[in-house]
C-alpha positions as CSV (number, residue, x, y, z in Angstrom):
1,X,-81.7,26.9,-72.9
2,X,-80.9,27.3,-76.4
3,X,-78.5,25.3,-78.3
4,X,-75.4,27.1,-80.2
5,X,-76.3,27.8,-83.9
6,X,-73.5,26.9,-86.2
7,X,-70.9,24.7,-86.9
8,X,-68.0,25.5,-84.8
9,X,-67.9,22.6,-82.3
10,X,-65.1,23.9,-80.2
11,X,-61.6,22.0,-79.7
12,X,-61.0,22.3,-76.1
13,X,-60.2,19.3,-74.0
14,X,-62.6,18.6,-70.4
15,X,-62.1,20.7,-67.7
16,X,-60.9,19.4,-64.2
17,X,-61.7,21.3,-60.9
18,X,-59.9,21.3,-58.0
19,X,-62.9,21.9,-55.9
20,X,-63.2,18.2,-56.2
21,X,-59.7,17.3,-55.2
22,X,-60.8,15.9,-52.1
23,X,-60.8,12.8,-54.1
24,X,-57.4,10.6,-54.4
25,X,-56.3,10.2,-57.7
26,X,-54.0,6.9,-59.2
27,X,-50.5,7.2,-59.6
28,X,-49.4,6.1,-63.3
29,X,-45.2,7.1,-62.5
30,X,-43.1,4.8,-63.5
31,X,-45.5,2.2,-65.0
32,X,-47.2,2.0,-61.1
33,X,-50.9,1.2,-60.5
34,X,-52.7,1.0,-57.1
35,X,-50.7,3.6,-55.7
36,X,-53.0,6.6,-54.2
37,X,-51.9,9.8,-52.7
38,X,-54.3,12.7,-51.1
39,X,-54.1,15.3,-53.8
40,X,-53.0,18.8,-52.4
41,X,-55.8,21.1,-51.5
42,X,-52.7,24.0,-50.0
43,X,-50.6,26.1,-52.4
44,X,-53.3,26.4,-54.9
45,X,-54.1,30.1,-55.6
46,X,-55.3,32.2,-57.9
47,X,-53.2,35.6,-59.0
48,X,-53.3,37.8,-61.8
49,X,-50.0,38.8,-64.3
50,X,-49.3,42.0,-65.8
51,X,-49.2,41.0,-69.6
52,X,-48.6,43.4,-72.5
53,X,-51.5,44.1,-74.7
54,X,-49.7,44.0,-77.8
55,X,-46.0,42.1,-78.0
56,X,-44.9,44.4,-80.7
57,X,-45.5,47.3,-79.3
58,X,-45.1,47.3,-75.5
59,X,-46.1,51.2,-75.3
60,X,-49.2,50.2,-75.6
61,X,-49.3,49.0,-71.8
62,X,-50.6,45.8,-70.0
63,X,-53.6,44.1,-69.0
64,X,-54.1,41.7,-66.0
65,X,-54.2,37.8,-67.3
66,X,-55.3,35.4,-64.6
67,X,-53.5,32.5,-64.1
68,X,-53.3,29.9,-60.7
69,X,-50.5,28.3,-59.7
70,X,-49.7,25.0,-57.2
71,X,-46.2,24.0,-56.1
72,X,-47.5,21.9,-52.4
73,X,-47.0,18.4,-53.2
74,X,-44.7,17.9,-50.7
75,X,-42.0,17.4,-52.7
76,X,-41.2,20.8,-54.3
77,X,-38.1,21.8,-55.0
78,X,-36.6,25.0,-55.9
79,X,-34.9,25.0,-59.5
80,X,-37.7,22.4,-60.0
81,X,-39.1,22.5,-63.7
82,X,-42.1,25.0,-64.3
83,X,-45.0,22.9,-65.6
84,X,-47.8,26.0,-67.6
85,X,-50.9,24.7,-69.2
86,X,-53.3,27.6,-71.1
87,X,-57.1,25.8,-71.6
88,X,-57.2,27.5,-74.8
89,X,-60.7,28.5,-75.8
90,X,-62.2,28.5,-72.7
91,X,-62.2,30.4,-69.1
92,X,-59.9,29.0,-67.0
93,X,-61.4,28.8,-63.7
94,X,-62.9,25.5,-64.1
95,X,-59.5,24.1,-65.2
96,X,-57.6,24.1,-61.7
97,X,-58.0,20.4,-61.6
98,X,-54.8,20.4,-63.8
99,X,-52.7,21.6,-61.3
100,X,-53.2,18.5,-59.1
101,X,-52.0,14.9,-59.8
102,X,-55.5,13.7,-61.2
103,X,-53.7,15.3,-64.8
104,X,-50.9,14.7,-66.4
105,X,-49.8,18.3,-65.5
106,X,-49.7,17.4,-61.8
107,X,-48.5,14.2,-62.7
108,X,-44.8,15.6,-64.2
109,X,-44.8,18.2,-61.3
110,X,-44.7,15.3,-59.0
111,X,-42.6,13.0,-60.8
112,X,-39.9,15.9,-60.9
113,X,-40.5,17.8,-57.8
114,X,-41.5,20.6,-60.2
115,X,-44.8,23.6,-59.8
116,X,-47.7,23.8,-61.7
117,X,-49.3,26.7,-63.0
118,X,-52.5,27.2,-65.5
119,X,-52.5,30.5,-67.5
120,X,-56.1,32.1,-69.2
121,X,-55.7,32.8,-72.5
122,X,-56.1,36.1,-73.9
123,X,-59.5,37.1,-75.1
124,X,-61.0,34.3,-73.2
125,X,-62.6,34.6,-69.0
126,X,-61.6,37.5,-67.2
127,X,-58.4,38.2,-69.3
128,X,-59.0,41.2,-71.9
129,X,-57.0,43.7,-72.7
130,X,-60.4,46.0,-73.7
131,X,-63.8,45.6,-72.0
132,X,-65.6,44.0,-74.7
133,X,-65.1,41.6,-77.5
134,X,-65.4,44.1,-80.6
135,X,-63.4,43.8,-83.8
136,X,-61.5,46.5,-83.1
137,X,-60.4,44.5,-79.7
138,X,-59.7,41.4,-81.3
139,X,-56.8,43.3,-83.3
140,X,-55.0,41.9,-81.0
141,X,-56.2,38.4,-80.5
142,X,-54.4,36.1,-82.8
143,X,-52.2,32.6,-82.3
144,X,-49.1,34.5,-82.2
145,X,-49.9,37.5,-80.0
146,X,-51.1,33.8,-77.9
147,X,-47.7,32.3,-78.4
148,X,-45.8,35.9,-77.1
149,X,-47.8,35.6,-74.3
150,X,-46.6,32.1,-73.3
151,X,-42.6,33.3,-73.9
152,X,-43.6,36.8,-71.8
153,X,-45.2,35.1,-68.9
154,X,-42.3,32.5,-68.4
155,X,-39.2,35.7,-68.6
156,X,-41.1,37.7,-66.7
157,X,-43.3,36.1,-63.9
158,X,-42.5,36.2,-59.9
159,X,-44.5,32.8,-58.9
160,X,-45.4,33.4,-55.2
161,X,-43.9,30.8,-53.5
162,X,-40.1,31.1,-52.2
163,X,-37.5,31.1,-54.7
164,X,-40.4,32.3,-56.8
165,X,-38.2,35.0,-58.4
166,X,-36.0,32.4,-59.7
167,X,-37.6,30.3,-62.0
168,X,-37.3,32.3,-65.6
169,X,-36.0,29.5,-68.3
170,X,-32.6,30.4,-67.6
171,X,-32.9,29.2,-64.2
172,X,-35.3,26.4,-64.2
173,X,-36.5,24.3,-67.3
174,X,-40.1,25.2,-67.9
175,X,-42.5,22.3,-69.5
176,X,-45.4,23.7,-71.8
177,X,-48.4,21.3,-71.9
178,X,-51.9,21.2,-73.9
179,X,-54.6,19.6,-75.4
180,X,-56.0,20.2,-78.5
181,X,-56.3,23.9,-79.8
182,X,-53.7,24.4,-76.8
183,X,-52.1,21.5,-77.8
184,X,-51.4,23.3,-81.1
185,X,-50.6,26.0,-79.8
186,X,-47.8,24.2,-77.3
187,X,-46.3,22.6,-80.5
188,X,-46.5,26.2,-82.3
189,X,-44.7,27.6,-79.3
190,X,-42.1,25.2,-78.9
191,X,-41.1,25.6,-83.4
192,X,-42.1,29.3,-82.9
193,X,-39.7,30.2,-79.2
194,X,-37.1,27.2,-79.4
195,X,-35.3,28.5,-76.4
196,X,-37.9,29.3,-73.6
197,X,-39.3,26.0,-73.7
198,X,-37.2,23.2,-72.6
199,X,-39.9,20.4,-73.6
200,X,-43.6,20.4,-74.6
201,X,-46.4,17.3,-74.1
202,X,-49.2,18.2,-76.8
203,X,-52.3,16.0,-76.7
204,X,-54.7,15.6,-79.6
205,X,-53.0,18.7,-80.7
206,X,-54.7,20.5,-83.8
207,X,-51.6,21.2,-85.7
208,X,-52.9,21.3,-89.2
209,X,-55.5,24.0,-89.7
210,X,-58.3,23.2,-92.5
211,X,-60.9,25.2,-93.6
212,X,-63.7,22.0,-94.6
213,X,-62.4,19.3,-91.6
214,X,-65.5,17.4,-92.7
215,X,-63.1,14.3,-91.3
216,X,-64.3,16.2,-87.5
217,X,-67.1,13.0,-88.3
218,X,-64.6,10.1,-89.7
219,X,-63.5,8.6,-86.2
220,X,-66.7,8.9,-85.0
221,X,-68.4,7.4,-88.1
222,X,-65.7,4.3,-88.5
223,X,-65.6,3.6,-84.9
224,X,-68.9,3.9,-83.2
225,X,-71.2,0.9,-83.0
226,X,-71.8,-0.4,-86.8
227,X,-75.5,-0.4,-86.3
228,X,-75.9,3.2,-85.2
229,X,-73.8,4.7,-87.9
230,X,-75.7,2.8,-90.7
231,X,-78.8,3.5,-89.4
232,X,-77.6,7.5,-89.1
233,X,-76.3,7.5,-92.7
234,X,-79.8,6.2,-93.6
235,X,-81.8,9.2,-92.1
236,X,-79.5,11.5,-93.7
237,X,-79.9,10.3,-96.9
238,X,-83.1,10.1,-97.0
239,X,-83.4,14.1,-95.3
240,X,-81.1,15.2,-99.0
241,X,-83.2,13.2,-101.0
242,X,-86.5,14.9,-100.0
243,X,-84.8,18.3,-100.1
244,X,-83.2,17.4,-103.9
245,X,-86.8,16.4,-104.6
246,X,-88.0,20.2,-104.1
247,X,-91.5,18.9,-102.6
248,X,-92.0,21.8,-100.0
249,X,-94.6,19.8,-98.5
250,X,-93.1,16.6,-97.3
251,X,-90.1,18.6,-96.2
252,X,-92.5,20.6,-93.6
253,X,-93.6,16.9,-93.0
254,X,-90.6,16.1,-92.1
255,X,-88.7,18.7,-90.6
256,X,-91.9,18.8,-88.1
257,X,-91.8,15.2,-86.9
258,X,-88.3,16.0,-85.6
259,X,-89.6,18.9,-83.9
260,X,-88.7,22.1,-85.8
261,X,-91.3,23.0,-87.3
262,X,-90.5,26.4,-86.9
263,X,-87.2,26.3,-88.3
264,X,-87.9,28.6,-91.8
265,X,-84.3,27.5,-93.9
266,X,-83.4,24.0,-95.1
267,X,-79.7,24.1,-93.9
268,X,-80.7,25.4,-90.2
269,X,-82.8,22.5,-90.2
270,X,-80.1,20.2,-90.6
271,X,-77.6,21.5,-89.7
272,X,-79.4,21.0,-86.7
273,X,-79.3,17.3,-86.9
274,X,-75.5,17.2,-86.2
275,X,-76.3,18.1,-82.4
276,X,-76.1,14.6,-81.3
277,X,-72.8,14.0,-83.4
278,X,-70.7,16.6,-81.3
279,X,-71.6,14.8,-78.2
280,X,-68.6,12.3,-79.6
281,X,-66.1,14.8,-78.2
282,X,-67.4,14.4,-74.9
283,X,-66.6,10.6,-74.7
284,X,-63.5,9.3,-72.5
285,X,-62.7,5.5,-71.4
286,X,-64.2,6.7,-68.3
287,X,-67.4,8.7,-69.3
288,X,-69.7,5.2,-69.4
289,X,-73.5,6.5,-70.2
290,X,-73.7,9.4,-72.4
291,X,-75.6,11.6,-74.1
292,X,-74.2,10.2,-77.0
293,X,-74.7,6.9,-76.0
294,X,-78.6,7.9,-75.4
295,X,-79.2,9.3,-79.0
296,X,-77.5,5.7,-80.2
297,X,-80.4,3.5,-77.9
298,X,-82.9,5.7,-78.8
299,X,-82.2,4.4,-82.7
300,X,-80.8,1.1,-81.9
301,X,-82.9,-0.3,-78.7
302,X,-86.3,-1.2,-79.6
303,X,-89.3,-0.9,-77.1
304,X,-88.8,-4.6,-75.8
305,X,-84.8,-3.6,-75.2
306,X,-83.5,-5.7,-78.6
307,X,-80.5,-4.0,-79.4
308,X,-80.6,-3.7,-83.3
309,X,-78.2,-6.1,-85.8
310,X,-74.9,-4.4,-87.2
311,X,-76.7,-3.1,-90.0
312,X,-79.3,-1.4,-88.0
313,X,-83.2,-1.3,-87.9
314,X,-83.2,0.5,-91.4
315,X,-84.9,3.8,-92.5
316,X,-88.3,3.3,-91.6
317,X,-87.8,2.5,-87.5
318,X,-84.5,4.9,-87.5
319,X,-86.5,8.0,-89.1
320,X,-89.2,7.2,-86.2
321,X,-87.2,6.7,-83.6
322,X,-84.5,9.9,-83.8
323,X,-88.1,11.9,-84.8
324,X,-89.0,11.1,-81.6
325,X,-85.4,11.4,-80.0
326,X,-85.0,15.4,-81.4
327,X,-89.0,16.1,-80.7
328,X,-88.0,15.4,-77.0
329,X,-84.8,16.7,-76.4
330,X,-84.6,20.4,-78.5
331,X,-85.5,23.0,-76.5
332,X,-88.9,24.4,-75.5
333,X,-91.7,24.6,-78.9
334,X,-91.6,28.8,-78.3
335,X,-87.4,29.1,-78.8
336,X,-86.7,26.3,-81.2
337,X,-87.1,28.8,-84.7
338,X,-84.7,31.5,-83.0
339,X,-82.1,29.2,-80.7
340,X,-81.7,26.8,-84.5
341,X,-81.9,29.6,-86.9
342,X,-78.9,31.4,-88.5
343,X,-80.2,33.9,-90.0
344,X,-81.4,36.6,-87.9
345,X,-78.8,38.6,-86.9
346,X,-80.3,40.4,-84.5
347,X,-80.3,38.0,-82.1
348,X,-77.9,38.5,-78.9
349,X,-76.0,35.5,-80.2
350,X,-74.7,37.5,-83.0
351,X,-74.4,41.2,-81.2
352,X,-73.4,40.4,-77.6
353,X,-70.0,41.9,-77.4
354,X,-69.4,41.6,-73.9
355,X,-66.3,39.5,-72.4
356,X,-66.0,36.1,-71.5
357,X,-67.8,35.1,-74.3
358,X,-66.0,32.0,-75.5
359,X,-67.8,31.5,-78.4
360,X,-66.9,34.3,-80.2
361,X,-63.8,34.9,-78.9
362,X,-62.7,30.9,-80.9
363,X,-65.1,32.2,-83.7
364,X,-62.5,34.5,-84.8
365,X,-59.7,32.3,-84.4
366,X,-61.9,30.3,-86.3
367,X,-62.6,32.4,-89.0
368,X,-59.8,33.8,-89.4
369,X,-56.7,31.7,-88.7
370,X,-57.8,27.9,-88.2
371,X,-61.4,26.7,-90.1
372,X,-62.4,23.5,-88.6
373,X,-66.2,24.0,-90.2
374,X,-67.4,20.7,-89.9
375,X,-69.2,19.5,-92.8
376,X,-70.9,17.0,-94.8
377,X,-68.5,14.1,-96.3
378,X,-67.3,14.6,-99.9
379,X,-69.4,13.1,-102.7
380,X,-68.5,9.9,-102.7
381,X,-67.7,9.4,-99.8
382,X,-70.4,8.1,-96.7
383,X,-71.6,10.7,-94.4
384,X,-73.0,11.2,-90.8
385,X,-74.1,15.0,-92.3
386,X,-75.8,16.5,-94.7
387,X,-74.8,17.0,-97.9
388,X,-76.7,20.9,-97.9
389,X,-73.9,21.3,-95.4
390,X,-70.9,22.9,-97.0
391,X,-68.3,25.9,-96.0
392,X,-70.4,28.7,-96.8
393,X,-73.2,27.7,-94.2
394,X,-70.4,28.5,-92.0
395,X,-68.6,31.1,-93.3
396,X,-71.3,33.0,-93.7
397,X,-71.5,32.8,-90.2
398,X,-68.5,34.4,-90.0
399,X,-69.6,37.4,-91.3
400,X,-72.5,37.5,-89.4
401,X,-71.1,37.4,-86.3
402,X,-68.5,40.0,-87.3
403,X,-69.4,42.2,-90.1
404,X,-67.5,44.9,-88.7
405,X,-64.1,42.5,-90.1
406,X,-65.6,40.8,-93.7
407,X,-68.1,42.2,-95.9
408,X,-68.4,38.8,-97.4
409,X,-68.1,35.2,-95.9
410,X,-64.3,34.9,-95.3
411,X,-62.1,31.8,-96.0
412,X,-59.7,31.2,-93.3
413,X,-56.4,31.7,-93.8
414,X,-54.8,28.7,-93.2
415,X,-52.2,28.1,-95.1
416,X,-50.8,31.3,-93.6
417,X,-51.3,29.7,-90.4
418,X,-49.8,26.3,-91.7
419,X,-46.7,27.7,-93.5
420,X,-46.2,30.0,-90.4
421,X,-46.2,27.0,-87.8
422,X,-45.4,24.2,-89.5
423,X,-48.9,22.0,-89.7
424,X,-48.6,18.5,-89.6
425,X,-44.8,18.2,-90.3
426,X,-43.7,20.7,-87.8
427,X,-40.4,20.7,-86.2
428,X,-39.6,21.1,-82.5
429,X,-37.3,19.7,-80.0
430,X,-38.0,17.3,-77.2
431,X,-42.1,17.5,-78.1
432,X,-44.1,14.6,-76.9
433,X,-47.5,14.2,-79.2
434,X,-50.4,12.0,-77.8
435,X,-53.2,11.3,-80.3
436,X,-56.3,9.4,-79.7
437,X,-58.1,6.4,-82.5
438,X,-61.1,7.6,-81.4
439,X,-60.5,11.4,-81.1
440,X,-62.7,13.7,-83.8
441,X,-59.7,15.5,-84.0
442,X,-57.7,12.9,-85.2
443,X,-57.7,14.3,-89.0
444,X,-56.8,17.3,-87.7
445,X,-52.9,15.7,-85.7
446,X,-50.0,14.8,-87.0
447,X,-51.7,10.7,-86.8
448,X,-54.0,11.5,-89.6
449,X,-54.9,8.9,-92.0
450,X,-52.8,9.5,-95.1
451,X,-49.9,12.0,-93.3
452,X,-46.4,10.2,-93.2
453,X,-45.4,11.8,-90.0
454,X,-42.8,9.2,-88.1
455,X,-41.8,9.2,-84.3
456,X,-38.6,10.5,-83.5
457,X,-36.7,10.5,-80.3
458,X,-37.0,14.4,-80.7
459,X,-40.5,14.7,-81.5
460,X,-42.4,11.1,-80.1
461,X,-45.6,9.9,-81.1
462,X,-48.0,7.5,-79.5
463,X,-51.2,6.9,-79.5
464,X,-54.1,5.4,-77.8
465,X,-57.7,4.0,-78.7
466,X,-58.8,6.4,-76.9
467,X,-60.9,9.9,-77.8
468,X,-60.1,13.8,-77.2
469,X,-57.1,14.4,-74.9
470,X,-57.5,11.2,-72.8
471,X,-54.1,11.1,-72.0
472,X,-54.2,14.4,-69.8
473,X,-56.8,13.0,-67.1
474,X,-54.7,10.2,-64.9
475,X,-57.8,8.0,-64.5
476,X,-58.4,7.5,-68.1
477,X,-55.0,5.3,-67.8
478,X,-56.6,3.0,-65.4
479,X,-59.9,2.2,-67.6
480,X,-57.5,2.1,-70.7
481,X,-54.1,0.5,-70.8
482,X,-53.7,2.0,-74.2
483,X,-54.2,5.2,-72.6
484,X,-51.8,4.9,-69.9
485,X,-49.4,3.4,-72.5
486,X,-49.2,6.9,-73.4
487,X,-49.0,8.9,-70.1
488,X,-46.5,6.3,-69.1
489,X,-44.7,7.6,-72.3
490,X,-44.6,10.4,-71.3
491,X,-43.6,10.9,-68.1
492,X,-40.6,8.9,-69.3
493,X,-39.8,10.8,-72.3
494,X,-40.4,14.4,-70.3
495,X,-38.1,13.1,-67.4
496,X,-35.4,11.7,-69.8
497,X,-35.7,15.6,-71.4
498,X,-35.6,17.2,-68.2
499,X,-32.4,15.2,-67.3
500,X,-30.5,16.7,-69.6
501,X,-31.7,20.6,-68.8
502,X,-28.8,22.9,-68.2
503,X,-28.9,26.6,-67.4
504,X,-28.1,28.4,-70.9
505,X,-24.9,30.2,-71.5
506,X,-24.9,33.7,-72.5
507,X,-22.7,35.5,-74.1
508,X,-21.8,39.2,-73.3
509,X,-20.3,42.0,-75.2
510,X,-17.6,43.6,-73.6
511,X,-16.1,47.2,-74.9
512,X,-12.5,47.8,-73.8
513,X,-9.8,49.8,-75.4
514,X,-7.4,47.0,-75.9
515,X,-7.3,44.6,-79.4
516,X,-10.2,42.6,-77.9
517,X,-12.9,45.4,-78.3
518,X,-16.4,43.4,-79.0
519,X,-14.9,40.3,-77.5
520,X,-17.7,37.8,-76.1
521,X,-17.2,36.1,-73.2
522,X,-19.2,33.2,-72.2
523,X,-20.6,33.6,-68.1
524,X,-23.0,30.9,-67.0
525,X,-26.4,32.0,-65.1
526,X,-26.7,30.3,-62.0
């Protein structure tokens, strides 16, 4: 199996199934441990929306948008709030997990006596508006056509369950929720549609879009184990120094003890060696033994199991050992030029337009709207990655994969995106924000290092020690108090909100022939 070329490590949080909800899951309501319930396996079911192809001009018809909704936990109640969660960047099938009470999702159904419902995302999965993934289809795939959807959905949807044609926004609150990318794009939502949302909860949410986030690798470099880190820095230093040298021949040397010897271009060859880095995002206070965890003791553990000191083994054992480490774990001798090159683009990778295609579909969000290429480290500054690394490696990429859209390696337009939605000092009511120490993303959330964003009663912050979107998967808060700190947060904050929901007034105009012609009068919806 070949690993994805490039640089676009995407945002999206873990999925949850509910194929494995025969498993009890731990309260965290209220501040409660120790308190188990059987998770509902009824009222889950999958359905699919009629949702317009483009929101700006409706003519242009529908497409069908899966989405699955739950509302059986015994304690639903009709005028209950509406909790909708989109994955983002991903097909959402594997994501019905969040409808039960092993997420926070399930968790604020319960705590309110409210449903649950998990939307696709257009242009990811099953829901397309054209049968492929061309440029010319992607016309229509942008963060605000994303956004539209969100506010279309919530007017327009008949949930099947009774009382299901009751629960617009002006007859039930509705609660967005989402972790990074769709965590961004619940805070966008709730500064972009003020008045269809009655509260959001966005976790590790990706507000600020950046073109070079070579910060993806800060959290990881300044909090995984000291000896590890130095030990990586060490490699890569001495990988740039062999390359600035120009001798061809110890750079075949090289870039064959690690196992790519057919790798023909210096940047695929490490850009390659950020493989194990990415594996960060996978991390959780639960996940134990990782694949990360596994690159680290194969540099750190010696043969006779001594762990190394804080400052690691040093370059000689650490370029051995990881030369041994990426020998044994790329894939098999015949693929390794073609699945780690860039450069040909006549590889599938680069042509395959057909749907659910994830990649490309967040490539083009990437590309166009949001960055996140993940880089090497300014000079100056230490570095996990290569300094040959830089935007254009990726942006090129861009083009590549859609030539059809740039004739030249694009820069993202983010400071479109940024002035459009706010970025890291965006405004919304009654949004809870969850960030995570630990989280690659950090740099990327309104807790960034250097970013005076302060918690309001409107717009609370709090944060854990934990990494990407912890706070969404209830279990998480029982290896972690700092972690269910947070979801404790908010369920309190979301319930407090919810409290004060009342159905909107709305005003109509009323023609008569007397003095009061265009007179509004206020009738409440009920």
């Amino acid at each position: 199996m070949c690993i994805d070329v490039g640089g676009f490590s995407a945002t999206e949080c873990a999925p949850v199934n509910a194929s494995d909800a025969n498993a009890d899951a731990v309260l965290v309501t209220g501040g409660y441990r120790n308190v188990t319930c059987r998770l509902p396996r009824r009222g889950v079911g999958s359905y699919t929306f009629k949702q317009l192809i483009n929101h700006n001009n409706p003519s242009l018809g529908t497409f069908d948008q899966p989405y699955w909704a739950s509302w059986e936990f015994q304690i639903y109640k009709p005028g209950g709030p509406i909790i909708l969660m989109t994955p983002g960047e991903s097909n959402a099938d594997g994501f019905t997990g969040y409808l039960t009470n092993r997420t926070i999702n399930g968790q604020i159904a319960q705590q309110e006596k409210g449903a649950a419902i998990v939307l696709e995302h257009r242009f990811f999965g099953l829901s397309n508006p054209y049968p492929d993934l061309s440029v010319a289809s992607f016309k229509y795939h942008t963060i605000q056509q994303a956004i539209d959807d969100l506010e279309y959905l919530a007017n327009n949807v008949v949930l099947p369950f009774p009382g299901g044609d009751k629960i617009s926004p002006a007859d039930a609150p509705w609660v967005l929720i989402g972790g990074s990318y769709s965590g961004a794009l619940t805070a966008f939502t709730l500064n972009n549609k003020p008045d269809v949302f009655w509260a959001g909860y966005a976790s590790s949410a990706v507000v600020e879009s950046i073109v070079d986030f070579w910060q993806y690798f800060e959290p990881e470099r300044l909090t995984m184990p000291k000896n590890c880190s130095n030990d990586i820095q060490a490699v890569i230093a001495h990988w740039d120094q062999v390359i600035a040298s120009g001798n061809t021949t110890a750079f075949n040397e090289l870039k064959t003890s690690f196992g790519m010897g057919g790798v023909v271009h210096q940047d695929d060859v490490v850009g390659t060696l950020r493989n194990p880095l990415w594996n960060w995002q996978e991390l959780s206070p639960t996940s134990g033994g990782s694949v990360f965890f596994d690159f680290c003791d194969a540099l750190e553990v010696s043969s006779a199991g001594k762990s190394a000191p804080a400052s690691g083994w040093g370059l000689e054992h650490a370029l051995s050992a990881w030369a041994n480490y990426s020998s044994s774990t790329l894939p098999g001798r015949e693929w390794r030029g073609d699945c780690l090159g860039t450069y040909n683009t006549s590889q599938s990778f680069w042509t395959d337009t057909s749907i659910d295609n994830a990649n490309r579909s967040w490539l083009w969000i990437v590309c166009n709207q949001m960055g996140f290429l993940q880089e090497s480290a300014p000079s100056g500054y230490p570095t996990l990655v290569s300094r040959l690394i830089q935007p254009i490696y990726d942006e090129r990429q861009c083009q590549q994969m859609f030539p059809a859209a740039f004739s030249s390696p694009p820069v993202p337009d983010v400071e479109k995106t940024n002035n459009a939605y706010g970025g890291f000092y965006l405004k919304a009511d009654r949004l809870f924000t969850a960030t995570g120490l630990r989280d690659p993303w950090r740099f990327a959330t309104v807790s960034a290092d250097g970013i005076d964003v302060q918690s309001t009663p409107e717009q609370p912050i709090v944060e854990s020690d934990a990494f990407h979107c912890s706070d969404l998967i209830t279990k998480n808060g029982l290896a972690d108090p700092t972690v269910l700190n947070v979801q404790t947060q908010g369920l309190k904050y979301i319930g407090e909100w919810l409290s004060t929901w009342e159905p909107p007034v709305v005003s109509v105009e009323v023609n008569v022939d007397l003095n009061f012609k265009h007179r509004a009068y206020p009738i409440t919806r009920r």
